[in-house]
C-alpha positions as CSV (number, residue, x, y, z in Angstrom):
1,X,-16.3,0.9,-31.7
2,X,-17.9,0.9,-35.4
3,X,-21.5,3.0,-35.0
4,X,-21.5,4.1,-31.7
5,X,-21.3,7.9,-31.3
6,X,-18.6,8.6,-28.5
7,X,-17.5,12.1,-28.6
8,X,-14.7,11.9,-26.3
9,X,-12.9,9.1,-23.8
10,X,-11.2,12.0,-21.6
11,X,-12.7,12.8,-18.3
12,X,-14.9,15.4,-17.7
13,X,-14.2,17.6,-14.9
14,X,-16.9,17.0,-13.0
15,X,-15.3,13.0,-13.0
16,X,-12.1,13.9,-11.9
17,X,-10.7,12.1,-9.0
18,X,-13.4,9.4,-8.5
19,X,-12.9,5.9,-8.0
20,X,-13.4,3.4,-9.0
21,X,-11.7,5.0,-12.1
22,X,-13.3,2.2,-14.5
23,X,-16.6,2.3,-13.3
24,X,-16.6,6.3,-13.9
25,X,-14.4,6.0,-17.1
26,X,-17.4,3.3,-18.3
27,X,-20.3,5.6,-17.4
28,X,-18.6,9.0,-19.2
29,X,-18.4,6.6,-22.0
30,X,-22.3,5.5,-21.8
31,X,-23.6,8.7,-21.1
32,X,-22.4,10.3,-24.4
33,X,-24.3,7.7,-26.5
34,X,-28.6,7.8,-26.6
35,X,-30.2,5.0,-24.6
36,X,-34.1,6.6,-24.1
37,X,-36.3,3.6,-24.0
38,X,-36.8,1.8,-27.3
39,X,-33.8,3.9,-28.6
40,X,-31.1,1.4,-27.1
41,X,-29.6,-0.1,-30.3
42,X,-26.7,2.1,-30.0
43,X,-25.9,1.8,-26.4
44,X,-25.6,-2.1,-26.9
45,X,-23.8,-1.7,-29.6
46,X,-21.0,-0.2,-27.5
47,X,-21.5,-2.5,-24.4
48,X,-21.3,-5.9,-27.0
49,X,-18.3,-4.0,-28.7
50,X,-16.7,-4.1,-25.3
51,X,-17.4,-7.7,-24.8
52,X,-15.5,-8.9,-27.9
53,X,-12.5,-6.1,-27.0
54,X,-11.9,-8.1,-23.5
55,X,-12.7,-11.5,-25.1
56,X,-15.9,-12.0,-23.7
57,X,-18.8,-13.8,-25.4
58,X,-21.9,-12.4,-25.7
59,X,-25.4,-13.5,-26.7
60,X,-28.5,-11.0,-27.7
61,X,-32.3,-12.4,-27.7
62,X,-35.1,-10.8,-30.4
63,X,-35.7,-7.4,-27.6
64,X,-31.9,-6.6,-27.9
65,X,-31.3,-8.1,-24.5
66,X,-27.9,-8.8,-24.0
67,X,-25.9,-11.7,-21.8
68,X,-22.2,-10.9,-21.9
69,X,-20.0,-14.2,-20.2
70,X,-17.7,-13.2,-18.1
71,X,-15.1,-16.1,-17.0
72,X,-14.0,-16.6,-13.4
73,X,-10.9,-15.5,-11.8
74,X,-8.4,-17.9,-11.7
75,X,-8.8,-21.3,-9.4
76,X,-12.7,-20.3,-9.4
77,X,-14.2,-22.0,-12.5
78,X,-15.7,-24.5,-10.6
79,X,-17.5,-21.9,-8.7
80,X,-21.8,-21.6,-9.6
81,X,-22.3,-18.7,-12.0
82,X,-23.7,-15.6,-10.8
83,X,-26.0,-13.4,-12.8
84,X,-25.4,-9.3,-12.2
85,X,-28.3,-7.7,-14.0
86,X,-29.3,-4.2,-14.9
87,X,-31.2,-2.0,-17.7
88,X,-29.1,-0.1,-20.2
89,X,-32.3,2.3,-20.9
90,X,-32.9,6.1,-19.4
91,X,-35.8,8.0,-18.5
92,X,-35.1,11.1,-21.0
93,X,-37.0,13.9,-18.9
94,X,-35.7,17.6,-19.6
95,X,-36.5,20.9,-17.7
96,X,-38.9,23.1,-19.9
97,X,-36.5,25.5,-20.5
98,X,-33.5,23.2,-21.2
99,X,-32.6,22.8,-25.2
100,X,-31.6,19.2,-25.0
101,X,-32.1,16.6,-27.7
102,X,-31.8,13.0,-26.0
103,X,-31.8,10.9,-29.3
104,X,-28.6,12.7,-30.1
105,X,-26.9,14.8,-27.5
106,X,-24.8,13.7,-24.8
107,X,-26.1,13.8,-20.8
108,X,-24.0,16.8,-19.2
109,X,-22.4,16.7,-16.0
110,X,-22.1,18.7,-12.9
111,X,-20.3,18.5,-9.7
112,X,-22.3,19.9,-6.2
113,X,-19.9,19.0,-3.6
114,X,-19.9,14.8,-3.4
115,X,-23.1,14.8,-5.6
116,X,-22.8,14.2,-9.3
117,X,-26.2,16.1,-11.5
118,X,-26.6,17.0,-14.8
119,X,-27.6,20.6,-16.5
120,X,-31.0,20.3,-16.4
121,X,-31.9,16.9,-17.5
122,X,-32.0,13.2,-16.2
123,X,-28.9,12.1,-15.6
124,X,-29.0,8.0,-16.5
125,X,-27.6,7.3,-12.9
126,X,-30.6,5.1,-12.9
127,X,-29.3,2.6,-13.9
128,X,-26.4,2.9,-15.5
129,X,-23.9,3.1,-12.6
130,X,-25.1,-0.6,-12.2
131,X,-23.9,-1.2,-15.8
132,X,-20.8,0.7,-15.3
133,X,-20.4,-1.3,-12.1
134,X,-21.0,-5.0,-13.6
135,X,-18.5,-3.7,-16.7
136,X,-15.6,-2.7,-14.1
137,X,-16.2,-5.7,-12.0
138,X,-15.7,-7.9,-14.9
139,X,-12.1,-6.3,-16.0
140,X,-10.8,-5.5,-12.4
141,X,-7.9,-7.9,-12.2
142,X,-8.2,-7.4,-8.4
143,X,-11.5,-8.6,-8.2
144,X,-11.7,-12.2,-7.2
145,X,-15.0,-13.7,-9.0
146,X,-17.2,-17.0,-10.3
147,X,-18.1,-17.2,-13.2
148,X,-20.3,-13.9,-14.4
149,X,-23.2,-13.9,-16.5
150,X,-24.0,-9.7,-17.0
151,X,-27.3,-9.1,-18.3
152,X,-28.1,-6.0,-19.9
153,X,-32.3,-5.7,-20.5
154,X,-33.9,-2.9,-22.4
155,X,-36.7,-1.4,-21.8
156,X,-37.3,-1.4,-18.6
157,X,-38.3,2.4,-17.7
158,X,-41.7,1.5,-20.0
159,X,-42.7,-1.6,-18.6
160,X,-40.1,-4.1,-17.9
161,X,-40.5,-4.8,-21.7
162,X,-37.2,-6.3,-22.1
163,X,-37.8,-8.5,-19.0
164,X,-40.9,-9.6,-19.9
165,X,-39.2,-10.8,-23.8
166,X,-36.2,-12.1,-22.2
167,X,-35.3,-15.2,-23.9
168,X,-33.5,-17.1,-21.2
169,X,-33.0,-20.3,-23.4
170,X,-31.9,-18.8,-26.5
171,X,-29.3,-16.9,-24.0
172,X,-28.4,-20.0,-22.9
173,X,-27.9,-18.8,-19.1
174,X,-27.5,-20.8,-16.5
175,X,-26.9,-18.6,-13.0
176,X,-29.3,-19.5,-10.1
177,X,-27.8,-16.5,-8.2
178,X,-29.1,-13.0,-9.5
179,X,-27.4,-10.0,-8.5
180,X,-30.0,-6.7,-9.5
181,X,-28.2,-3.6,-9.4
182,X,-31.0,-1.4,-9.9
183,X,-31.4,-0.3,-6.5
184,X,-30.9,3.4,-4.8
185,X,-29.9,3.5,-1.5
186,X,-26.8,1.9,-0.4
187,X,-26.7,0.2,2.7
188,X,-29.9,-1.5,1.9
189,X,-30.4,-5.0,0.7
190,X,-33.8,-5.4,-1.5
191,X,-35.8,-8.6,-1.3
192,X,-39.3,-7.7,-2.1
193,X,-40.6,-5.0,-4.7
194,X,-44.0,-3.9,-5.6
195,X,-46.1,-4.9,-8.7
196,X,-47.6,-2.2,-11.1
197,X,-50.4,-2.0,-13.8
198,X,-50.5,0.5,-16.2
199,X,-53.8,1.8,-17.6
200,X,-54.9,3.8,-20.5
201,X,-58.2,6.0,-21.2
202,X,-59.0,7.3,-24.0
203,X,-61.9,9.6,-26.0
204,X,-62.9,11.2,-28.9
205,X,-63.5,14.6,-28.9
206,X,-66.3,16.6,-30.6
207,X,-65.3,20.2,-31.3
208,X,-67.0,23.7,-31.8
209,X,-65.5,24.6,-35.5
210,X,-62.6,27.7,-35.0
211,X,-65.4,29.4,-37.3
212,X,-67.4,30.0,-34.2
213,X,-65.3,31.3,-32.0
214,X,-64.9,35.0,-33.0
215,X,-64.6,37.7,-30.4
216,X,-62.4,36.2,-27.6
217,X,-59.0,35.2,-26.9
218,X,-57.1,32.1,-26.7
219,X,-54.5,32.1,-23.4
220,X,-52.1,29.0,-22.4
221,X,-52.2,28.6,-18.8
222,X,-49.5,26.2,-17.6
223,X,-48.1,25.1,-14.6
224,X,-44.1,24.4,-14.0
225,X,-41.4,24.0,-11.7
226,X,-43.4,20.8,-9.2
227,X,-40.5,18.4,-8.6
228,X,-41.7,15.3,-10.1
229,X,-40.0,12.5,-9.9
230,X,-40.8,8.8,-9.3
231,X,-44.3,7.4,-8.5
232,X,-42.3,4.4,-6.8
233,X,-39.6,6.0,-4.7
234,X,-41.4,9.3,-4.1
235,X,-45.0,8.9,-3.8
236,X,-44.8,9.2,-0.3
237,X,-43.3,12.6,-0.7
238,X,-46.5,14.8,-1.0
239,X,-45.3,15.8,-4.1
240,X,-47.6,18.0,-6.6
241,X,-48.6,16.7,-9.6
242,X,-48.6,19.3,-12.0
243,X,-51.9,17.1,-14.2
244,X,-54.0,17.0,-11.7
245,X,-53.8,20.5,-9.9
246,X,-54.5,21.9,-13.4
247,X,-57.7,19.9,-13.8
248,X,-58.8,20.6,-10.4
249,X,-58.3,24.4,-11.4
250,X,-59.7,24.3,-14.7
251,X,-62.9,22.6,-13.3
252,X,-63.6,26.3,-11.2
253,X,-64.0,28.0,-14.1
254,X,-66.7,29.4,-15.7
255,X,-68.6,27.3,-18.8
256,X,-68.2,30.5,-21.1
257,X,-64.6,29.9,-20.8
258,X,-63.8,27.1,-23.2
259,X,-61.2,24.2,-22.7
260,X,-59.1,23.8,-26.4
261,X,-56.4,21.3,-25.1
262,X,-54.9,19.9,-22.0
263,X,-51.4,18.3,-22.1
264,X,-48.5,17.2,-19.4
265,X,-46.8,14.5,-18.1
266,X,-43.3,12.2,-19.5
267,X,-45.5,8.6,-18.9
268,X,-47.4,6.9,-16.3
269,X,-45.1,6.5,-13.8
270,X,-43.5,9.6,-13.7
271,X,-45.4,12.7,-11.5
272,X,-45.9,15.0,-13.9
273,X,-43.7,18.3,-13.3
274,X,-45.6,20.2,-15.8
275,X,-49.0,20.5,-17.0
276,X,-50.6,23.1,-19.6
277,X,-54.0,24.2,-21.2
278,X,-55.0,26.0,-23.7
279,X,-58.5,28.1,-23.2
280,X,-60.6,30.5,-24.9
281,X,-62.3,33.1,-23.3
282,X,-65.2,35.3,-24.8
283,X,-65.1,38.8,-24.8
284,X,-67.2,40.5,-22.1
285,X,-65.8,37.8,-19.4
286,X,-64.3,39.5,-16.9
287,X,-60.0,39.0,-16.9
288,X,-59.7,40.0,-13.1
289,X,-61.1,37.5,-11.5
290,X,-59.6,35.0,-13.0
291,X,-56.1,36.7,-13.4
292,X,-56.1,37.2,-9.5
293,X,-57.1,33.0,-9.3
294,X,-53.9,32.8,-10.8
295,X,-51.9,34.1,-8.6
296,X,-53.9,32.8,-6.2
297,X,-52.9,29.3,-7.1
298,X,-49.3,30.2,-7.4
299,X,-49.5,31.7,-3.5
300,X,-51.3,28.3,-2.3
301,X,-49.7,25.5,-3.9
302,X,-46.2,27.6,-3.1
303,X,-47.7,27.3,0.7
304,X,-48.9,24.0,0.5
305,X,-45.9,22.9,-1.6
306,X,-43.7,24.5,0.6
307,X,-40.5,21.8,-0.6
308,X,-41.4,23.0,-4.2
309,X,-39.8,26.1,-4.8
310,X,-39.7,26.5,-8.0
311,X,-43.2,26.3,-8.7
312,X,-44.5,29.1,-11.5
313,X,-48.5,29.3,-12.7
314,X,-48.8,31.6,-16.1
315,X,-51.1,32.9,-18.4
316,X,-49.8,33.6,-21.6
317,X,-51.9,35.4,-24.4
318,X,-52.1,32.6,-27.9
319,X,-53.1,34.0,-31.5
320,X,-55.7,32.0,-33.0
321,X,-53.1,30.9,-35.6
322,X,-51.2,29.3,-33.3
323,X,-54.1,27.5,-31.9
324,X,-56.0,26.3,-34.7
325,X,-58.4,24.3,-33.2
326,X,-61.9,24.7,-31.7
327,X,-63.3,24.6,-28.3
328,X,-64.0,20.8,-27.1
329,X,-67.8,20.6,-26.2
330,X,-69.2,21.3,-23.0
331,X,-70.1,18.0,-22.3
332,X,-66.2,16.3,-23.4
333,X,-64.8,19.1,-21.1
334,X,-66.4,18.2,-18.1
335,X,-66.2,14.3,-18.0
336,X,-62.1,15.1,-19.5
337,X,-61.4,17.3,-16.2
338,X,-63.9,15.1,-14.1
339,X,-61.9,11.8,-14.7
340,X,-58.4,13.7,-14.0
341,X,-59.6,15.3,-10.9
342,X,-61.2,12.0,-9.8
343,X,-59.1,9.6,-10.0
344,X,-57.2,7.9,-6.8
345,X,-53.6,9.8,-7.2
346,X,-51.3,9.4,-4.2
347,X,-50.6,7.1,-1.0
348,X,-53.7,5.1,-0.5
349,X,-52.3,2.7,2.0
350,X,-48.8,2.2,3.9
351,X,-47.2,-0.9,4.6
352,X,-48.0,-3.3,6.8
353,X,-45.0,-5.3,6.6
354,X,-42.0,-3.1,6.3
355,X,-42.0,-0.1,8.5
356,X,-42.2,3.4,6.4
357,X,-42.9,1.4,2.8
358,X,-46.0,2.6,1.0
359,X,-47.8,-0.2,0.3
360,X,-50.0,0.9,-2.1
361,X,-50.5,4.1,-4.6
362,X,-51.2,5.9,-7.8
363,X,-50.5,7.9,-10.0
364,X,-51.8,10.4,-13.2
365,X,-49.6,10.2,-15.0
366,X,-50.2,11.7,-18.9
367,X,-52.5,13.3,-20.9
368,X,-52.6,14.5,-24.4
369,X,-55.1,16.1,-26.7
370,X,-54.8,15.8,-30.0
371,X,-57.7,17.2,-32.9
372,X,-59.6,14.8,-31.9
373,X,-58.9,12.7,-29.3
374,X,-58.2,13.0,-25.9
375,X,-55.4,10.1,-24.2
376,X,-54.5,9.0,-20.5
377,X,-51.7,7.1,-18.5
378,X,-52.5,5.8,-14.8
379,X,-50.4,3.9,-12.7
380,X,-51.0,1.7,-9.8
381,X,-48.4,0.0,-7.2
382,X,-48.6,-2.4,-4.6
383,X,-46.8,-5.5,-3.0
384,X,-49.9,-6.8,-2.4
385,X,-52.0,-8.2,-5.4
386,X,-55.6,-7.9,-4.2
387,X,-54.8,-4.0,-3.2
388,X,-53.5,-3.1,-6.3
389,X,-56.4,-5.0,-8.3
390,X,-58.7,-3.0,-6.3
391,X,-57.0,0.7,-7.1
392,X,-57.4,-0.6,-10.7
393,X,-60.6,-0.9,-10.4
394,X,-61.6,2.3,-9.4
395,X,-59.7,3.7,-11.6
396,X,-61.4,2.0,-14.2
397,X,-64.8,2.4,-12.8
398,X,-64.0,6.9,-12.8
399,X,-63.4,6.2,-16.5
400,X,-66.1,4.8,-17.7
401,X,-68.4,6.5,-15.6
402,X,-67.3,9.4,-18.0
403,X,-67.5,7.5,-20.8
404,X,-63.5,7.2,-21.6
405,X,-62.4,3.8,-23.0
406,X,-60.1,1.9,-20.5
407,X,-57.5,-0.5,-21.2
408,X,-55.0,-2.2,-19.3
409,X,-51.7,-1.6,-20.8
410,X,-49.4,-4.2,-18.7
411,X,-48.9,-5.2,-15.2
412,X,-45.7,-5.8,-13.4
413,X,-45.5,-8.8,-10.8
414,X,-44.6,-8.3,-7.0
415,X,-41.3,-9.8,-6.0
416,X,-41.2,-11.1,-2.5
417,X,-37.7,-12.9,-2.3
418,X,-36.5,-14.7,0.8
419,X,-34.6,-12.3,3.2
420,X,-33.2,-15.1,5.1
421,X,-31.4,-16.7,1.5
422,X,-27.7,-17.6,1.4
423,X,-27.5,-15.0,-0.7
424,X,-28.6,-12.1,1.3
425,X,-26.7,-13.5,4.3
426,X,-23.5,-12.6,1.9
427,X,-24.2,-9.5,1.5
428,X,-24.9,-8.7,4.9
429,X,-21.4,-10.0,5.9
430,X,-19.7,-8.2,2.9
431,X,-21.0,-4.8,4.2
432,X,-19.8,-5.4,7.9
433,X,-17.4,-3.0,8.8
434,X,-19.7,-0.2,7.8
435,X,-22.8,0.5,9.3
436,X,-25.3,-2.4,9.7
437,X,-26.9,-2.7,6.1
438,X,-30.6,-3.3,6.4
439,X,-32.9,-5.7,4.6
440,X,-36.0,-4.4,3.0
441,X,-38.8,-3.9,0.2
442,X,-39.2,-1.2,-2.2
443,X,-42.4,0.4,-3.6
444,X,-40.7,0.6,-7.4
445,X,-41.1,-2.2,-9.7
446,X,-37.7,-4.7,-10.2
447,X,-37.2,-6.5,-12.9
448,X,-36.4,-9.0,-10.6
449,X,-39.3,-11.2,-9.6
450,X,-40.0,-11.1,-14.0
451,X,-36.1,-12.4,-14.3
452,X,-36.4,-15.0,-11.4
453,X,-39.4,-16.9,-12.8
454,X,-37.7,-17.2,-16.4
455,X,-34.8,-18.4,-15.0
456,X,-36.2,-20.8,-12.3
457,X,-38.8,-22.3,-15.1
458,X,-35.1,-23.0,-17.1
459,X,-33.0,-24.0,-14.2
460,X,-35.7,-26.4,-12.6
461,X,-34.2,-25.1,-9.6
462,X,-34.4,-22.5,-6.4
463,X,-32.8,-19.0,-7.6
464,X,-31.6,-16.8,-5.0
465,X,-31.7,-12.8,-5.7
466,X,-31.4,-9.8,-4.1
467,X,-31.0,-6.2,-5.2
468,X,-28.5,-3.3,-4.4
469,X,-26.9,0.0,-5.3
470,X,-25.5,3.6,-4.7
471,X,-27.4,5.9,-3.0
472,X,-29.5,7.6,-6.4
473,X,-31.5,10.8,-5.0
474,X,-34.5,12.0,-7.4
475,X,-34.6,9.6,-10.1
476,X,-37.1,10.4,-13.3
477,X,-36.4,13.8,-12.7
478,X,-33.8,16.5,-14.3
479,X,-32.8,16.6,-10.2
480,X,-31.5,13.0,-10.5
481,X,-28.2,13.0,-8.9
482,X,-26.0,10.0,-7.2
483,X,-23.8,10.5,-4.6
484,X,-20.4,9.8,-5.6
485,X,-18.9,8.4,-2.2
486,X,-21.6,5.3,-2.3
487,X,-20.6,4.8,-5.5
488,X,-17.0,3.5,-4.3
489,X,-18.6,1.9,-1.3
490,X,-21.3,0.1,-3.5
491,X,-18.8,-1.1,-5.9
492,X,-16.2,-2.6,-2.8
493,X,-19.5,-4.5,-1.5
494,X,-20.1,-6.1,-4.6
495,X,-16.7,-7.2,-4.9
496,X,-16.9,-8.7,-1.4
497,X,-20.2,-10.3,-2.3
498,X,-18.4,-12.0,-5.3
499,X,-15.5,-13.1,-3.6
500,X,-17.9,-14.6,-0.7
501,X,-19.8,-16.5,-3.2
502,X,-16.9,-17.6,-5.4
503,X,-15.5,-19.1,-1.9
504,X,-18.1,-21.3,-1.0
């Protein structure tokens, strides 16, 4: 395919053996090529190239998203279309110590028994074993199916941006069945998902000139190794976020010690697995007391974070060329650590509708200082509107209260589909056989509910979805790994589900 950077069609090792072998010979072929948010171009280059090699039309709207149409098997053109949607964009997240460029180098692999991982990185599993699914499913000439509408949106791991674009009419789609295959834990049919709204603060800073700040030394203190992860599927994990311990430390210290930058965090709705400042202390302060509070906060958060074990707290010694910047004022420094230290971050409430869901959380997310300005990223979640209007709230109410700017960036709807559709009753009967697949909500945005509306307001009628998908452990993380055996089992259910529908 003219463009699109694929370095090799053979089959790594760490593929060998799996089936379905065109779902797995797709996804070697996507993971060579860069698809980071808003760096897609390429990626959809290769999935419309495949379109037009198997004869398949294809349609792209102004955001790049893609329809690809997908004719019936044989005897079944009659049948209703049937839309199977995914994203074709990654969350590029690297360990710290990992030389990985994701605008140009392909996502290693790695074999741990039935689990495929990478080499330090994200893996792309989320989502595009759905893509490499909806690909297979279209060619397998044993697969009966309607009519398929595969839609490809970009995008999505920043905001549901291509979702929100999508240009339904101008794609000229017509399914009133949608098929996500976003989801990460097979077995389970989704039919609700929680909303989001991302905020931003923001404040200038007001520095002491590097002029002034003779006799000391400048230190970076980080912290590394927390888990991270997803502030939808893992929230509930008591996992440490690497921003906010380091503010909550930072605020212990002494005023002679001064606060130069504090940085961490890969976007709002990741936990941050890394966090670092930069901070000047005068000479005549005492180094013991707060080199033994370092390794005091590596002993407790190793304790309290007893799942994390890679967690690592250092001070490292900085030359004032490599700094370059002055101290940010007193005043700055205590309403910057104030508002990261304040702010709700966590569970705040659990489900009251489906057993073990959170209901409702947040998240800090990011924070970087530049010369003279100091940014953050909050997220909050919930299924149920009025909750997660309230979490904003506060979290708008700590920022201004220390005079940070606060803007809403977007907000993601709820989806609350109907678990008793004729739709979700197919899928239950395609997975019988196996253990009895469950219906359920997840605390992770779908595109869903965004995807529904457009379609419906086209349509002028009901549209049925549902969402399902391998079993995806740690995504947003470089410990993102799928399990390979759920990845056949995923794909023979949705080959069941199509020839279900394509029957009625």
């Amino acid at each position: 395919m003219e463009g699109v950077r694929i370095l090799s069609t053979d089959m790594p090792e760490a593929l060998q053996g799996l089936e379905p072998k065109e779902l797995w010979r797709n996804f070697n072929l996507l993971r060579q090529i860069p698809r980071g948010s808003g760096n897609e171009a390429e990626a959809l280059k290769f999935v419309s190239g495949w379109a037009e090699e198997h004869g398949f039309g294809w349609k792209q709207d102004a955001k790049g998203n893609l329809c690809v149409e997908v004719p019936s098997s044989a005897g079944y053109e009659d049948s209703d279309p049937v839309c199977l949607q995914g994203h074709i964009d990654m969350v590029c997240i690297k360990d710290t110590d990992v030389a990985h460029d994701f605008a140009n180098d392909p996502i290693g692999l790695a074999r741990d028994g039935e689990w495929l991982k990478t080499k330090g990185t994200t893996l792309g599993a989320d989502n595009g074993i759905g893509l490499a699914a909806a690909m297979a499913i279209a060619t397998d000439p044993d697969v009966v199916r309607p009519p398929l509408e595969i839609l490809v949106t970009t995008e999505e791991e920043t905001g549901l941006v291509g979702a929100f674009a999508l240009d339904v009419d101008g794609l000229e789609m017509e399914s009133n069945t949608l098929i996500n295959l976003d989801s990460e834990d097979v077995g389970k049919v989704f039919v609700r998902s929680a909303g989001a709204q991302v905020l931003a603060g923001s404040k200038e800073l007001q520095r002491v000139s590097p002029e002034e700040m003779s006799g000391g030394t400048y230190y970076e203190l980080s912290i590394s190794g927390m888990l991270g992860g997803h502030s939808g599927t893992e929230i509930h994990e008591n996992r440490g976020n690497a921003i906010r311990v380091l503010a909550d430390f930072l605020r212990e210290f002494p005023e002679e010690v001064k606060l130069i930058s504090i940085d961490g965090g890969k976007g709002p709705t990741a936990i941050p697995a890394d966090a670092r400042a930069v901070i000047f202390i005068p000479d005549g302060c005492c180094m013991l007391p707060l080199i033994a509070s370092v390794t005091e906060l590596q002993g407790e958060l190793n304790k309290s974070l007893d799942h994390e074990k890679q967690i690592k707290v250092s001070l490292i010694e900085k030359t004032a060329g490599e700094v370059q910047r002055g101290a940010i004022i007193s005043e700055i420094r205590k309403r910057t650590l104030a508002v990261l230290s304040k702010v709700p971050n966590g569970v705040h409430e659990m489900s009251r509708v489906v057993p073990g869901m959170v209901e409702t959380s947040s998240n800090v997310g990011t924070v970087a200082t530049s010369a003279n300005k100091v940014d953050m990223t909050f997220s909050t979640r919930s299924d149920v509107e009025a909750e997660m209007e309230s979490l904003t709230c506060e979290i708008e109410r700590v920022l201004k209260a220390n005079e940070f700017q606060a803007k809403r960036v977007f907000t993601v709807p709820s989806w609350a589909g109907d678990p008793d559709s004729r739709l979700v009753g197919d899928i239950l009967k395609a997975y019988e056989g196996r253990n009895e697949a469950g219906v359920t909500g997840i605390h992770a945005g779908l595109e869903v509910g965004v995807i529904v509306d457009k379609l419906r307001n086209r349509l002028g009628t009901n549209v049925e979805a549902a969402s399902f998908g391998p079993t995806i452990q740690k995504p947003h993380s470089p410990n993102e790994a799928v399990d390979v055996r759920t990845v056949e089992e995923f794909y023979e259910w949705l080959s069941r589900t199509l020839l279900l529908i394509a029957k009625r």
